[in-house]
C-alpha positions in Angstrom: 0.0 0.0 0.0 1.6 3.4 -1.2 1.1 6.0 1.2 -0.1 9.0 0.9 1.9 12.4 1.0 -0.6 13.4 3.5 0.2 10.3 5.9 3.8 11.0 5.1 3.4 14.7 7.0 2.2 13.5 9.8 4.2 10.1 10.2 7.5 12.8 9.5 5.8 15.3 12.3 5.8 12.5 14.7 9.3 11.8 14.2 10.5 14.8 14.5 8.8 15.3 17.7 10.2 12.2 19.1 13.4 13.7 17.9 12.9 16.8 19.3 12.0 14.8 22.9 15.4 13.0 22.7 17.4 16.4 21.9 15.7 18.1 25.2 16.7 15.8 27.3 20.4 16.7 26.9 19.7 20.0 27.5 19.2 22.5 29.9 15.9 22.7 31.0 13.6 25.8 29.8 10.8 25.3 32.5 8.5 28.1 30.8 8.9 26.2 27.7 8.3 22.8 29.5 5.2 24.0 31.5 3.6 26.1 28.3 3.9 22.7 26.0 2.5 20.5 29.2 0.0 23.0 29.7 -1.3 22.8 26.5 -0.8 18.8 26.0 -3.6 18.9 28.8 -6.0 21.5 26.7 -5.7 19.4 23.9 -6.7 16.2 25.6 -9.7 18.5 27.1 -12.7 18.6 24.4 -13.9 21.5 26.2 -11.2 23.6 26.7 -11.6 27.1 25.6 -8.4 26.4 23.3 -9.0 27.6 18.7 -7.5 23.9 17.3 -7.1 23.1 13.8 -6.4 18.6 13.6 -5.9 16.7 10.5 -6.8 13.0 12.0 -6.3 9.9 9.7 -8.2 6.8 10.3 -7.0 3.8 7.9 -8.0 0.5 8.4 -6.7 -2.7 7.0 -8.1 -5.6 5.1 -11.7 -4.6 4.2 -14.2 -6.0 2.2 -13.5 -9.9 0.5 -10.5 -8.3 -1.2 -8.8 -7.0 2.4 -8.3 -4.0 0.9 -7.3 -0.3 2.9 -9.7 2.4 3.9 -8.8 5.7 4.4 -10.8 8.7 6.0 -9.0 12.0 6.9 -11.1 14.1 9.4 -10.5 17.6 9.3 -11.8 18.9 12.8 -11.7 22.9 13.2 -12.6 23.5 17.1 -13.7 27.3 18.0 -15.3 28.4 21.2 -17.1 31.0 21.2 -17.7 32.6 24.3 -21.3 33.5 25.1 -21.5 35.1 29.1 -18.7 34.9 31.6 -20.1 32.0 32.5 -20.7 29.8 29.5 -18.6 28.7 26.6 -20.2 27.3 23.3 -17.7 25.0 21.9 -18.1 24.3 18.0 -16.8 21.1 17.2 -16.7 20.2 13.0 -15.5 17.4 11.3 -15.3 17.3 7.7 -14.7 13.4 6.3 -12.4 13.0 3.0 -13.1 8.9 2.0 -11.1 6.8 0.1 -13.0 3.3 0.1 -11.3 0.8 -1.2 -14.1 -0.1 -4.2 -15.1 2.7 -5.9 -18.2 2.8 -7.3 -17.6 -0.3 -9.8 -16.3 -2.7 -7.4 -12.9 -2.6 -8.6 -10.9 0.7 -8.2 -10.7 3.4 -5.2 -12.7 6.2 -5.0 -12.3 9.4 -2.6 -14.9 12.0 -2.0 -16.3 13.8 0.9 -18.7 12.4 3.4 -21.3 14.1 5.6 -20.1 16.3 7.7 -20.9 16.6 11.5 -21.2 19.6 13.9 -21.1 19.6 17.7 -22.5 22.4 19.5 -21.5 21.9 23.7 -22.9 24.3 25.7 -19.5 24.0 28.6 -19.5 26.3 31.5 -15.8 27.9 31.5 -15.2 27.6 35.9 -12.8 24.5 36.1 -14.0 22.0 38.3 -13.6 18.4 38.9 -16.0 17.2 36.5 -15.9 19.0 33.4 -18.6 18.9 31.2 -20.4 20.0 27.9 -23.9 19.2 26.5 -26.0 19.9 23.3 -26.8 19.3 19.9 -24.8 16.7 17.5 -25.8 17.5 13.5 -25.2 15.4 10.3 -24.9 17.2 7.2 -26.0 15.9 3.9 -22.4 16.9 2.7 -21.5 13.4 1.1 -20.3 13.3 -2.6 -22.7 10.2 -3.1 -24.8 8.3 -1.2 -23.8 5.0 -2.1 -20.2 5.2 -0.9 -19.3 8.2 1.6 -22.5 8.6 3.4 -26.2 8.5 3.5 -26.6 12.1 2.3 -29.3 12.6 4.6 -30.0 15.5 7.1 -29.4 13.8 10.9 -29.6 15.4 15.0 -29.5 13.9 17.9 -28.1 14.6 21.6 -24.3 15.1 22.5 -22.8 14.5 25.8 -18.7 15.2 27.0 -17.8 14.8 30.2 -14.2 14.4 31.8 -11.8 15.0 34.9 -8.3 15.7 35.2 -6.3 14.3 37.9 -3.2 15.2 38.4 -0.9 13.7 35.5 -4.3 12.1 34.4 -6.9 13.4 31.7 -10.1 10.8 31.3 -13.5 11.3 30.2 -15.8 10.5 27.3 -18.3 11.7 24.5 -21.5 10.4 23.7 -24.1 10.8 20.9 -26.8 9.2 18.6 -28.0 10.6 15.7 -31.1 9.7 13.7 -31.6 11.1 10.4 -34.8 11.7 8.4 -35.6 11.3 4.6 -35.1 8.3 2.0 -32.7 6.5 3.9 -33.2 6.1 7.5 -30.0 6.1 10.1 -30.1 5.2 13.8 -26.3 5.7 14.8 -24.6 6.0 18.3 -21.3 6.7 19.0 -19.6 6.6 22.0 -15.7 7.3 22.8 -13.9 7.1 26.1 -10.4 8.8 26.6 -7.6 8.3 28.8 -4.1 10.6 28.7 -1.1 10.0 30.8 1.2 12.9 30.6 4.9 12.4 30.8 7.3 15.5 31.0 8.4 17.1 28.1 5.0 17.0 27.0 4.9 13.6 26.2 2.0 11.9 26.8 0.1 8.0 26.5 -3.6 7.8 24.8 -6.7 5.6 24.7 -9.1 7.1 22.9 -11.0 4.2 21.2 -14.1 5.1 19.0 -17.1 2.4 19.7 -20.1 2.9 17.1 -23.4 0.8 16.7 -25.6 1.2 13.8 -29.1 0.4 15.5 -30.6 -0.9 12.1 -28.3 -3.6 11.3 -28.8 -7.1 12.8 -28.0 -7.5 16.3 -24.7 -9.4 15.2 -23.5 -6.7 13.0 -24.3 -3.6 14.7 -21.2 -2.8 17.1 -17.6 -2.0 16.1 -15.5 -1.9 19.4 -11.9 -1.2 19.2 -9.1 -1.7 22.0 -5.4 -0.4 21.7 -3.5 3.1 22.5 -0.9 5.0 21.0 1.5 8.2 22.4 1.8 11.9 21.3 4.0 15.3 22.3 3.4 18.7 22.3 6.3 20.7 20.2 5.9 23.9 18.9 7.4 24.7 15.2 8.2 28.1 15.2 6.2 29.9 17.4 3.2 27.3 16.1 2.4 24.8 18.8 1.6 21.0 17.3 0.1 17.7 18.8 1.1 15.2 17.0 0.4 11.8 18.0 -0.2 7.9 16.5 -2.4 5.2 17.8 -3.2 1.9 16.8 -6.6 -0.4 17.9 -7.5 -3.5 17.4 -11.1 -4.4 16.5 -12.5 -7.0 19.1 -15.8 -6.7 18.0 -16.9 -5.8 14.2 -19.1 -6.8 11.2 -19.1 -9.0 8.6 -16.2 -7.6 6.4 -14.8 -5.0 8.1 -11.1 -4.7 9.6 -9.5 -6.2 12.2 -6.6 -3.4 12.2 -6.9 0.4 12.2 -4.5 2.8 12.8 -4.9 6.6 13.6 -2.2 9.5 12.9 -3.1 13.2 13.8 -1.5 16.4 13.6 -3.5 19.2 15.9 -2.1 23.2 15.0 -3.1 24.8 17.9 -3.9 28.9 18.4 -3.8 29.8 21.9 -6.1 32.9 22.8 -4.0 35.3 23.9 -4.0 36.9 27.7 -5.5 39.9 28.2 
């Protein structure tokens, strides 16, 4: 499987971070540096955090279909909260899917197009506290570049749920939602993704953050996929540009009928810091 440039990037951005890690620890010591990118590893690792983000997250997985062939979807994921009162933060999560399935529309050759998009709309209050939390409305958008391979093109909404703690060296929480949609094709889906962080100095840091989706129209045998597995990422800044790059892989315990056992997950997060007043 060729890789593309895109992968490249981010699998070069990962070394170099690793890189970076290993040069550090022969130096001095810049704490403001240190506590700045540590600082931020945490916001990142916060859905709620009142923190502008720009990630690029690749999802392939292996051996789909009868063929075991490779699919590919790149989520682009602009995060911008928007502050409504002292009090309350609206945080606008997007993702914008670009698909590469393995079949095309004839069976044969790959195809890549863009999928429907979804929007997140968490109503957070902005006073830290030991539970943070976020609620409101998850959207679908009837975005896709067909129907028949990269999504349903219908309109969906549902309810969205986030809800984590941080704990010392320790960020944990999850996300919930189901969307149904409404029109010619009808889609019951629920997703549900729990997190775990463990950050290391130099901004270093070990992730679970499995995704676990049912599609409540399928038979009860194919309706969950339920991945298990982890990865590690670091906070660097290029420039003056702080990055989170990171790389996980998951195995897929529980899955249907011709889907993956294998996926693997690469991301590169710009960041844009508000600055102090």
């Amino acid at each position: 499987m060729k890789l593309s440039c895109f992968k490249i990037v981010l699998l070069c951005c990962l070394l170099f971070s690793l890189v970076t890690y290993g040069q550090e620890a022969e130096q001095p010591e810049n704490t403001s540096a240190e506590s700045e990118e540590a600082k931020l590893a945490k916001a990142t690792q916060n859905p709620v955090a009142d923190l502008y983000s720009l990630p690029f997250q690749n999802n392939t997985t292996f051996n789909v279909g009868p063929r075991d062939r490779t699919q590919n979807v790149l989520n682009i994921q602009p995060v911008i909260p928007i502050g409504l009162s002292e009090g309350i933060n609206l945080i606008n999560r997007v993702i914008i899917p670009v698909v590469t399935q393995p079949y095309g529309d004839n069976g044969i050759n790959s195809s890549t197009g863009i999928g429907d998009i979804s929007y997140t709309a968490w109503l957070s209050p902005t006073k830290a506290s030991k539970i943070m939390w976020g609620v409101g409305p998850a959207l679908q958008i009837p975005t896709s570049s067909s129907a028949d391979e990269f999504g349903s093109r219908e309109f969906g909404i549902g309810p969205s749920i986030v809800a984590l703690t941080i704990i010392d060296k320790w960020v944990a929480g999850v996300v919930l939602n189901n969307i149904w949609t409404f029109g010619d094709i009808s889609e019951n889906k629920f997703l549900f993704q729990y997190f775990v962080n463990y950050n290391l100095p130099k901004a270093v840091y070990l992730v679970s953050a499995p995704i676990l989706t049912a599609n409540w129209n399928a038979n009860n045998s194919e309706q969950w996929i339920v991945p298990f597995g982890g990865g590690i990422g670091k906070v660097f800044k290029l420039g003056k540009l702080p990055i989170n790059v990171n790389a996980q892989g998951y195995y897929n315990a529980v899955k249907p009928d011709g889907w993956g056992d294998w996926q693997m997950r690469v991301q590169a997060q710009l960041i844009f810091p508000k600055k102090s007043k």
